[in-house]
ROTORMAR-412194 format. One record per residue (C-alpha): x, y, z; residue in three letters. Coordinates in steps of 0.5 Angstrom, whole numbers, padded with zeros to 4 digits, always signed. Each point is the difference from the previous one (the first is absolute). Example, Ala and Ser with C-alpha at 12.3 -4.5 7.8 and 13.67 -1.06 7.14 Angstrom:
! residues 2
+0025-0009+0016ALA
+0002+0007-0002SER
//
This chain:
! residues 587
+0231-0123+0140UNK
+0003+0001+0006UNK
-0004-0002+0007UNK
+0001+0008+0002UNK
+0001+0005-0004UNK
+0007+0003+0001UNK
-0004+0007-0002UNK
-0003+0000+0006UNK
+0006+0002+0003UNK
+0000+0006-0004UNK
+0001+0006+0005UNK
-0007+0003-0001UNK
+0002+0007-0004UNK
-0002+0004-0006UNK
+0003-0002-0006UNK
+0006+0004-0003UNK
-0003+0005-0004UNK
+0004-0003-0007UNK
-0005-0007+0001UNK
-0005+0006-0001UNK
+0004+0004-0006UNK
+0002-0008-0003UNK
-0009-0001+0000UNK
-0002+0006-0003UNK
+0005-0001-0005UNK
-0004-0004-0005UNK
+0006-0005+0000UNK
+0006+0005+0000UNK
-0004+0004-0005UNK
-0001+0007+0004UNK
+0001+0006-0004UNK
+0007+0000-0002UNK
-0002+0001-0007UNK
-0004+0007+0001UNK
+0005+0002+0005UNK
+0006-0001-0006UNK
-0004+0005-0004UNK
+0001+0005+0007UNK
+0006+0005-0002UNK
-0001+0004+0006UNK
+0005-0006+0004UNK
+0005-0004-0002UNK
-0002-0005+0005UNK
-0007-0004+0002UNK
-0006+0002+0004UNK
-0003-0004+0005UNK
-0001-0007-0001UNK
+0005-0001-0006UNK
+0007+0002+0003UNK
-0002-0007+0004UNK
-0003-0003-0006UNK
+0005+0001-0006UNK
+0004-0005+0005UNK
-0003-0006-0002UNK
+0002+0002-0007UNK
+0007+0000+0001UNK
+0002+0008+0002UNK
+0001+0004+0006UNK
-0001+0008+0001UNK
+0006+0003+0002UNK
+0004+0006+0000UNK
+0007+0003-0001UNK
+0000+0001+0007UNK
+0009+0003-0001UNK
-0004+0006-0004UNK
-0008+0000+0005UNK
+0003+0006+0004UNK
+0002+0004-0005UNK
-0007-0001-0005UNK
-0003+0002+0007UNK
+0004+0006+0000UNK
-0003+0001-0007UNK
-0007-0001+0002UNK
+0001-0006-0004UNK
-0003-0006+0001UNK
+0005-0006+0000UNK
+0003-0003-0005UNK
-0005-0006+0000UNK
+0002-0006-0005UNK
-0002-0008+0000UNK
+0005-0006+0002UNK
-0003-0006-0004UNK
+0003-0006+0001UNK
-0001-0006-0005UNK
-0002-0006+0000UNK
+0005-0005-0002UNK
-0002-0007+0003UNK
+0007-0005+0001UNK
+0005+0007-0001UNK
+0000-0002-0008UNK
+0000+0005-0006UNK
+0000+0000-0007UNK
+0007+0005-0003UNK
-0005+0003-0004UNK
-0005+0002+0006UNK
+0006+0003+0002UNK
+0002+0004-0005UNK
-0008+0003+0000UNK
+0001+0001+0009UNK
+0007+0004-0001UNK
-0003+0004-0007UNK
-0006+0002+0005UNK
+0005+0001+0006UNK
+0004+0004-0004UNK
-0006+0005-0004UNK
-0004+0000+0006UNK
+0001-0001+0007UNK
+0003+0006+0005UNK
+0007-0004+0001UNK
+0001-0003-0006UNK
+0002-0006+0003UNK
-0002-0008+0001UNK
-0001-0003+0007UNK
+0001-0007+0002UNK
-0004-0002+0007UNK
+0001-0006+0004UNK
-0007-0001-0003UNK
+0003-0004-0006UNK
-0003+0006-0004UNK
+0002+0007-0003UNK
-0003+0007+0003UNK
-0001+0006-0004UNK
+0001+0006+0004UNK
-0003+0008-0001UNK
-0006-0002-0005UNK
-0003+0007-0001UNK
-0008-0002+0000UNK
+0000+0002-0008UNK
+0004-0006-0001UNK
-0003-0005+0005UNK
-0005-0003-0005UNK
+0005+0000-0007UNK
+0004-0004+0005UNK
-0004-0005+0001UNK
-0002+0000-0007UNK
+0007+0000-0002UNK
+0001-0006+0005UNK
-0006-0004-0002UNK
+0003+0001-0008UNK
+0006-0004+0003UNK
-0003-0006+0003UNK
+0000+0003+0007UNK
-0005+0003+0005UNK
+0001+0003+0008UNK
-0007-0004+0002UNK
+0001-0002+0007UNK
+0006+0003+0002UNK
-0002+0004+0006UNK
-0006+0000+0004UNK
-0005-0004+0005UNK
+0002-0008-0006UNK
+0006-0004-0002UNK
+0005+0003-0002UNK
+0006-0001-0004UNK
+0001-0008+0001UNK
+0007-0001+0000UNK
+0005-0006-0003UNK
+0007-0002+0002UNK
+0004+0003-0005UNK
+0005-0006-0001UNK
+0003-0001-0006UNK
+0004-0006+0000UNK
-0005-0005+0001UNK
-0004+0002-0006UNK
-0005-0005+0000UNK
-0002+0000+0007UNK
+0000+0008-0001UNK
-0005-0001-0006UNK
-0006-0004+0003UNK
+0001+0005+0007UNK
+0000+0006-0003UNK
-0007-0003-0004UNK
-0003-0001+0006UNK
+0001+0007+0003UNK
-0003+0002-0006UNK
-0007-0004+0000UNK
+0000+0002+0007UNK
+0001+0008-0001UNK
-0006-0002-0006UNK
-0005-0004+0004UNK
+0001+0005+0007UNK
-0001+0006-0006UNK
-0006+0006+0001UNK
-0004-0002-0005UNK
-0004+0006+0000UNK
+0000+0004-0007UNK
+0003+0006+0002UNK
+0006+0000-0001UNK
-0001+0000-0007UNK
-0006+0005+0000UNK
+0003+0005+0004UNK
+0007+0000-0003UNK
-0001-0004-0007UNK
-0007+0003-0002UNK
-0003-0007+0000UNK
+0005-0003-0004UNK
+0003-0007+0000UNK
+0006-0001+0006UNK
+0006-0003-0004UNK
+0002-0004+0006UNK
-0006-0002+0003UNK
-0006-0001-0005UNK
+0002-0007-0002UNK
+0001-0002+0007UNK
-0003-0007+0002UNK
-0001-0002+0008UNK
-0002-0005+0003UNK
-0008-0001+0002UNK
+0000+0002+0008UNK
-0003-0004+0005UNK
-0007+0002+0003UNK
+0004+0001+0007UNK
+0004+0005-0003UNK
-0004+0004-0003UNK
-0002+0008+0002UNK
-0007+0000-0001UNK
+0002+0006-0005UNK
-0002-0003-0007UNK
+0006+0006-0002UNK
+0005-0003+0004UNK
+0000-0007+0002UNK
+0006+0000+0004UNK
+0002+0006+0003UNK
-0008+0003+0001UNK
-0003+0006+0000UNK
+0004+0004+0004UNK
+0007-0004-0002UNK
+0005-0002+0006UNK
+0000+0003+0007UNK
+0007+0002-0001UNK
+0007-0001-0006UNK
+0001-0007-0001UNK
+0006-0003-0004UNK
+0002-0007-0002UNK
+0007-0003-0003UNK
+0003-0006-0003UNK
+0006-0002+0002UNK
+0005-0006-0001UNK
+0005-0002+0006UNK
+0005+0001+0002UNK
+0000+0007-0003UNK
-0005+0005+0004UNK
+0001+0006-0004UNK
-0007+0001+0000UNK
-0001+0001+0007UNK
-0005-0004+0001UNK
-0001+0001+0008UNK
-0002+0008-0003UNK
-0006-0003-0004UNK
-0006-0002+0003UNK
-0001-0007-0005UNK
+0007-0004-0002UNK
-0001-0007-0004UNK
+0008-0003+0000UNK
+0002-0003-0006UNK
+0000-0009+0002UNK
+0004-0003-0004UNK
+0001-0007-0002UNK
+0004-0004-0006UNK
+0001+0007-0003UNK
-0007+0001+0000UNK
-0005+0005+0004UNK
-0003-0004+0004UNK
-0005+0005+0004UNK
+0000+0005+0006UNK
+0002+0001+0007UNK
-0005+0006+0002UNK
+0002+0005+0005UNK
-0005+0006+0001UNK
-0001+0006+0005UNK
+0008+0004-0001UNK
+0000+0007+0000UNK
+0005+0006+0002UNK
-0004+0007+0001UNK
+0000+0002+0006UNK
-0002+0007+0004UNK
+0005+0003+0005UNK
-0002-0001+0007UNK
-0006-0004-0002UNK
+0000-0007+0004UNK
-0006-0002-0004UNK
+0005+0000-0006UNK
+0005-0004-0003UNK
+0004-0003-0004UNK
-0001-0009+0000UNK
+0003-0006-0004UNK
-0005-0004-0004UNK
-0003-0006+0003UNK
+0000-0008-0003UNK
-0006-0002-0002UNK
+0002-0006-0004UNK
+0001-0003-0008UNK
-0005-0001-0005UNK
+0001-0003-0007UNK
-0001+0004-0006UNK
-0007-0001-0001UNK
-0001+0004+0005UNK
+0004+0007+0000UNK
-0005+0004-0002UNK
-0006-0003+0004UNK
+0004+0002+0005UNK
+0002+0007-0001UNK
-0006+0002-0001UNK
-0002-0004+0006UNK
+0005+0004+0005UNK
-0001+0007-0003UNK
-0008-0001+0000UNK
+0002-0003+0008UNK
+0004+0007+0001UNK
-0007+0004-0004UNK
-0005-0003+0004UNK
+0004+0000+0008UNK
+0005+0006-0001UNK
-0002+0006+0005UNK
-0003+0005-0005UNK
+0000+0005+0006UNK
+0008+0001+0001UNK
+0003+0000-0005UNK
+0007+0000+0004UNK
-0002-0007+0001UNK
-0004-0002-0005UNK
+0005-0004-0004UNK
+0000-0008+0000UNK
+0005-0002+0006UNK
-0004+0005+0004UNK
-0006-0004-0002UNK
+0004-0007+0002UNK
+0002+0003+0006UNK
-0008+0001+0002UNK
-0002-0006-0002UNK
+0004-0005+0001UNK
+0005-0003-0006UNK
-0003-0007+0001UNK
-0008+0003-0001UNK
+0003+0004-0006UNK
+0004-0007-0003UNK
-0007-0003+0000UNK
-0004+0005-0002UNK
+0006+0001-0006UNK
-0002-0008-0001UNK
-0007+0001+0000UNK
-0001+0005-0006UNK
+0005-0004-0004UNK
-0003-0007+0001UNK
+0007-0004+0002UNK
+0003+0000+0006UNK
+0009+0003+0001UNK
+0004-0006-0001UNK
+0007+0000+0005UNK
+0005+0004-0002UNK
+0005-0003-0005UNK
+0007+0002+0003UNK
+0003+0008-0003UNK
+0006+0005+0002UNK
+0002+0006-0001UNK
+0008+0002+0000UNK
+0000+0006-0004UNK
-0005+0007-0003UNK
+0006+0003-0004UNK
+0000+0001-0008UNK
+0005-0004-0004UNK
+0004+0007-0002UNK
+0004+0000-0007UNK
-0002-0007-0005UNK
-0002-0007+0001UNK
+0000-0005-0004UNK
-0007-0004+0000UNK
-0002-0007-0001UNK
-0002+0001-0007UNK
+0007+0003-0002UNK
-0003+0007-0001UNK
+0004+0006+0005UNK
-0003+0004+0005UNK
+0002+0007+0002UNK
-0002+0002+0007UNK
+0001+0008+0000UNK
+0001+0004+0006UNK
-0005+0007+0000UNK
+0000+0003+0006UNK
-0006+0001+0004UNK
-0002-0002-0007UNK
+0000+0007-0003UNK
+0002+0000-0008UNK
+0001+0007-0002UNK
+0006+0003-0004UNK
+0005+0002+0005UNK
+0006+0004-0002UNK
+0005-0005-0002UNK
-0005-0006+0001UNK
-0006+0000-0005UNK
-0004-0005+0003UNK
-0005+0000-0003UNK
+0003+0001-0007UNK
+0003-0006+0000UNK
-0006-0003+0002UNK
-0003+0002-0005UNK
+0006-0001-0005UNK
-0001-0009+0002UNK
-0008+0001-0001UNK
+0002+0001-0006UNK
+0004-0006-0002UNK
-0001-0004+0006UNK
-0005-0006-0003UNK
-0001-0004+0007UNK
-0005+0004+0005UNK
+0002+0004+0006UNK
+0000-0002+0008UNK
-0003+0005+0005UNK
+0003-0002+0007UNK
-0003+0001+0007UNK
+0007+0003+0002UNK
-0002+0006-0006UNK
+0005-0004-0004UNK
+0000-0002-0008UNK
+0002-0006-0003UNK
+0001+0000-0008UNK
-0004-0008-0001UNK
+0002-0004-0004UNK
+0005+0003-0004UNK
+0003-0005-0006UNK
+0009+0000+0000UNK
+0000+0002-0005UNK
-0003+0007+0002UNK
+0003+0000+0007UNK
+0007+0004-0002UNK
-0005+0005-0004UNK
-0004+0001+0007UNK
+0006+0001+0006UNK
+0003+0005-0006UNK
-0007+0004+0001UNK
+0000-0002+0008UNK
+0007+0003+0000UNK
+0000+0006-0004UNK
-0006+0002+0004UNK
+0001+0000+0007UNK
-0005-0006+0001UNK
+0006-0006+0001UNK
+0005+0004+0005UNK
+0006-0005+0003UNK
+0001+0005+0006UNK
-0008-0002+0003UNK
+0002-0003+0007UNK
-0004-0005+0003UNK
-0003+0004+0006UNK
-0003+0005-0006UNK
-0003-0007-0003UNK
-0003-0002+0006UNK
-0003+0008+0002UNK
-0007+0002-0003UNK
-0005+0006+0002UNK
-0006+0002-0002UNK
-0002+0007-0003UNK
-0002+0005+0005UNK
+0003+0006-0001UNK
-0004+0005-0004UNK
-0005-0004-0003UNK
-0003-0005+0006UNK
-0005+0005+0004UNK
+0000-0006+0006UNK
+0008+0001+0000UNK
+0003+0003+0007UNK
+0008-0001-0003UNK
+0004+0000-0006UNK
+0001-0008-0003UNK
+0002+0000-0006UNK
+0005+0006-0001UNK
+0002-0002+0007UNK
+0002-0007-0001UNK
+0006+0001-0005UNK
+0005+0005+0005UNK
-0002-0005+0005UNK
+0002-0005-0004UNK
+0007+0003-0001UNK
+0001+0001+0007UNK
-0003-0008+0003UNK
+0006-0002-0005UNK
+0005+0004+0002UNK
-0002-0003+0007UNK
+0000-0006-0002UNK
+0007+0000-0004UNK
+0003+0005+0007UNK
-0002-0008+0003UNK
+0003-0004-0006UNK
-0007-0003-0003UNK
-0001+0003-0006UNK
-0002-0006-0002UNK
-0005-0001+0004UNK
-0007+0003+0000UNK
-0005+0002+0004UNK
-0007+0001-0002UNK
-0003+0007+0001UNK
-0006+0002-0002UNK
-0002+0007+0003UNK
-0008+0003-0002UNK
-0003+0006+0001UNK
-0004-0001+0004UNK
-0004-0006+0005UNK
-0004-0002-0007UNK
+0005-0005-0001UNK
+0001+0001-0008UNK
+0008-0001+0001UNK
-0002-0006+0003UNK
+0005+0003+0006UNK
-0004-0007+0004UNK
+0004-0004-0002UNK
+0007+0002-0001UNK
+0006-0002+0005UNK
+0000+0008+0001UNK
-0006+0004-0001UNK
-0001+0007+0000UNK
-0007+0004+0000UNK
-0001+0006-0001UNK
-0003+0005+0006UNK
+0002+0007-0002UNK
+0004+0004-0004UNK
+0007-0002+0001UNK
-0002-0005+0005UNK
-0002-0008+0000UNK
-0002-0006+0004UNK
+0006-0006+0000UNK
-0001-0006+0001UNK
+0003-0007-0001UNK
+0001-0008+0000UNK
-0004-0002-0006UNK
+0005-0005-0003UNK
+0002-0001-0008UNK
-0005-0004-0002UNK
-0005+0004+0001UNK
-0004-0004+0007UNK
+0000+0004+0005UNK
-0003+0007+0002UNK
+0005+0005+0003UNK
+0000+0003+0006UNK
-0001+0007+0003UNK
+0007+0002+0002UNK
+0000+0009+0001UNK
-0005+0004-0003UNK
+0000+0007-0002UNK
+0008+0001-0002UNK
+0004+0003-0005UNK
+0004-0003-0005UNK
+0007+0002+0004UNK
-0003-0004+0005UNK
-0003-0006-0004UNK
+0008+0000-0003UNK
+0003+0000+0007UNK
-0004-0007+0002UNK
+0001-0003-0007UNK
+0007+0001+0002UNK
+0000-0003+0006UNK
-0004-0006-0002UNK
+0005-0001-0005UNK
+0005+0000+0003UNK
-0002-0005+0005UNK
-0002-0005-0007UNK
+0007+0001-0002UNK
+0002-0003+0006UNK
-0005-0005+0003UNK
-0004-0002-0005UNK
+0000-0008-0002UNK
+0002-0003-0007UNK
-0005+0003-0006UNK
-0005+0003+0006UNK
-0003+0006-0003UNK
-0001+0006+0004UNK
-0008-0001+0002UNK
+0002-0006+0003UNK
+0006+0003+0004UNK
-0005+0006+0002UNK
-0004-0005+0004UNK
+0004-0006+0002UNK
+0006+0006+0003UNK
-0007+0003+0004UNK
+0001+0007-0004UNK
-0009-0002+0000UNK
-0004-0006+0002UNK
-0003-0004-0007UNK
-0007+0003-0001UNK
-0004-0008+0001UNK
-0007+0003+0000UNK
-0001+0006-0003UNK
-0006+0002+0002UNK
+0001-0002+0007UNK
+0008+0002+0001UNK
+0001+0005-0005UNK
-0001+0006+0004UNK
+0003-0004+0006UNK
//
């Protein structure tokens, strides 16, 4: 342990009160199961509108339709998102067919939402359907544990799907990982399943922690009685292609490769996007590096970096309970060696690693192995049957034949995996007929993403995702009224400071502050390395228009050869480069 514990550091304040919410709820039990026999609302009471979280779901409303059921004395229309836990993105053509039968049958809107989360959401679960929900998800092999809430949530994995083989041990790992840093109470299956056997947990075998790790919980050994200060989420990515954004992440194990073969890790901890409006003490933050561990200690060491995060984070403010808030306060080197101790070995230098690109691969590739793979473009990852594009029945139409597997990505595509020659003309004849292959996509709407916001999200202040396609067109237009259709810039608008859309890491951001109104920030790069920077606040989408105009127009005619926009931004000055951001990026 350390000489001086970075706890005393602390300020001395009360608690937040979920830390009491998460202790009195006999390890995430509460009384959600009493409260799904209350008729009286179509929501949770009390403790449990927080608690259902950690099962994977969000209460929320249909907020387009709020004032009018006030109108009617009604109360709102109060529904569940759930959000699955789907480890590496990867799922099973018959998982999908159960996924869409339950979207279509018995959600509000009838459709499948792919999240940058490398996962599907359902959206409008009426409270009578939320436990034959899980129960359904369950008899497919899936569950949506951990997917929300104060743990480890959804451990990401390069979808890569040229190099196979490297692929394959990776994404391996990002599943033991999500495995080992699991929940491991009972009340998943108590609450949702009457005490049933998990399909896709119960067989479940982790590797033994060491005793510096350990809560002191019997229950929960790693995440303690009272589980994390804060959200943590964890990736595994290959370089040189960082479509998982690893600096949004808390925890990141870059792929080392060596003679063909996984070598180890690079660690790299404490990214995060979230931020509030006009609070300094909030802010975006590129991950820190920590150093290189070989294989046999990848799991000692999540463990020991989330139990690192569990016993020093700030259970006081949870506007600054998140992990690089936590390297901030302690010190990154007091962090390394507290990480070092728990996990019984010491960093090894950083092997070399670089980034150069985050885009998925659109339309189909060929892999090592010989077998295809075709990467679909989903707008904001929306699947739903669309007048003349029915997406979401030719989705289901390759379910049906399609015998390799299916490829979430984290930029809310889908890639057809594994698909065998001679299947891959009867794939693109479905894509096509479909809407799901369109040769009119340009690269700028390739490279744009939003989050949902608007109606469903309770935290948005603006819409994202029913904004970004009209936008699009028009950042298209601009960019052929300058002769660079093709070129891209990459856009991310969210709907709020929550950093969903991962607007943080865009080389244009967009942040939702009001109804019609957003933030703009910009010089992040392509790769994915830089946090943009503020550049007007409060405007409307004519303003934002009108400035995108001029930067590109400078671009056009001023830009050096293969020299993306976040690049230009900074080096013609339209922004000074955000260094540090705890230290510059409100500067």
């Amino acid at each position: 342990m350390t000489t001086t514990d970075p706890r005393a550091k602390l300020p001395d304040a009360p608690l937040a009160d979920n830390e009491r919410l998460k202790d009195q709820s006999q390890h995430l039990r509460g009384t959600i199961a009493d409260d799904l026999k209350d008729g009286m609302t179509g929501g949770f009471n009390g403790d449990n509108f927080q608690l259902i979280r950690f099962h994977g779901m969000y209460e929320q409303d249909d907020r387009d339709i709020r004032a009018e059921r006030a109108d009617q004395k009604l109360e709102p229309l109060k529904n569940v998102m759930l959000r699955c836990r789907l480890p590496g993105g990867i799922i099973k053509p018959e998982q999908w067919l159960g996924i869409d039968k339950f979207a279509g049958e018995s959600t509000l809107y009838g459709s499948i939402r792919l999240t940058n989360r490398q996962t599907f959401q359902f959206h409008g679960v009426l409270k009578d359907n939320i436990k034959p929900m899980h129960q359904w998800l369950n008899e497919l092999g899936l569950d949506s544990i951990a997917t929300a809430g104060d743990v480890n949530r959804n451990v990401l994995c390069t979808s890569n799907p040229v190099e196979s083989g490297l692929h394959k041990e990776a994404y391996e790992w990002a599943k033991k990982i999500s495995e080992h840093l699991l929940p491991k109470t009972r009340a998943y299956a108590e609450i949702w399943l009457d005490g049933e056997k998990l399909h896709s947990t119960e067989d479940l075998v982790t590797a033994p922690l060491a005793d510096s790790v350990k809560s002191g919980d019997a229950t929960e050994p790693v995440l303690g009685k009272n589980y994390l200060p804060r959200k943590f989420k964890t990736t595994v990515v290959i370089p040189p292609h960082n479509d998982v954004d690893l600096h949004a992440n808390d925890l990141n194990f870059v792929a080392i490769e060596e003679n063909g073969k996984l070598a180890g890790f690079n660690v790299l901890v404490g990214g995060g996007l979230s931020m509030e409006h006009g609070n300094t003490k909030t802010y975006p933050n590129t991950a820190r590096e920590f150093g290189f561990i070989g294989l046999d200690k990848v799991l000692d060491c999540a463990a020991a970096v989330v139990s690192v995060q569990r016993d020093w984070g700030n259970r006081s403010d949870r506007k600054n309970a998140k992990t690089r808030y936590t390297l901030e306060r302690v010190g990154v080197q007091t962090f390394i060696e507290e990480v070092e101790n728990r996990m019984g070995a010491k960093f090894e230098p950083l092997r070399p690693y670089e980034f150069t690109s985050r885009g998925d691969r659109i339309g189909w590739v060929q892999g090592e192995e010989g077998n295809w793979h075709l990467t679909l473009f989903i707008e904001n990852g929306r699947l739903l049957d669309y007048p003349g594009r029915p997406l979401k029945t030719g989705m289901r139409e390759i379910a049906k034949i399609h015998t390799g597997d299916f490829r979430l990505t984290a930029n809310q595509n889908l890639i057809v995996a594994d698909v065998k020659p001679s299947e891959k003309d009867a794939i693109e004849k479905i894509a096509r007929e479909h809407g799901l292959i369109s040769d009119s996509v340009t690269p700028q709407r390739e490279n744009s993403m939003a989050c949902v916001s608007l109606p469903t999200c309770p935290l948005a202040m603006a819409e994202a995702e029913r904004f970004l396609p009209s936008f699009s067109d028009k950042i298209d237009e601009i960019l052929a009224r300058h002769e660079l259709s093709q070129e891209h810039i990459v856009l991310r608008v969210t709907g709020c400071p929550n950093g969903c859309g991962r607007a943080m890491l865009a080389e244009i951001g967009l942040v939702g502050k009001a109804v019609g109104r957003y933030n703009l920030y910009t010089g992040g790069n392509r790769e994915g390395t830089r946090i943009p920077r503020l550049f007007k606040e409060n405007i409307t989408e004519p303003e934002i228009l009108d400035i995108i105009n001029q930067w590109v127009g400078a671009w056009a005619q001023s830009r050096e050869a293969n020299e993306g926009f976040g690049d230009f931004a900074v080096r013609s000055g339209i922004v000074k480069p955000v260094v540090d951001a705890p230290r510059d990026f409100w500067a």
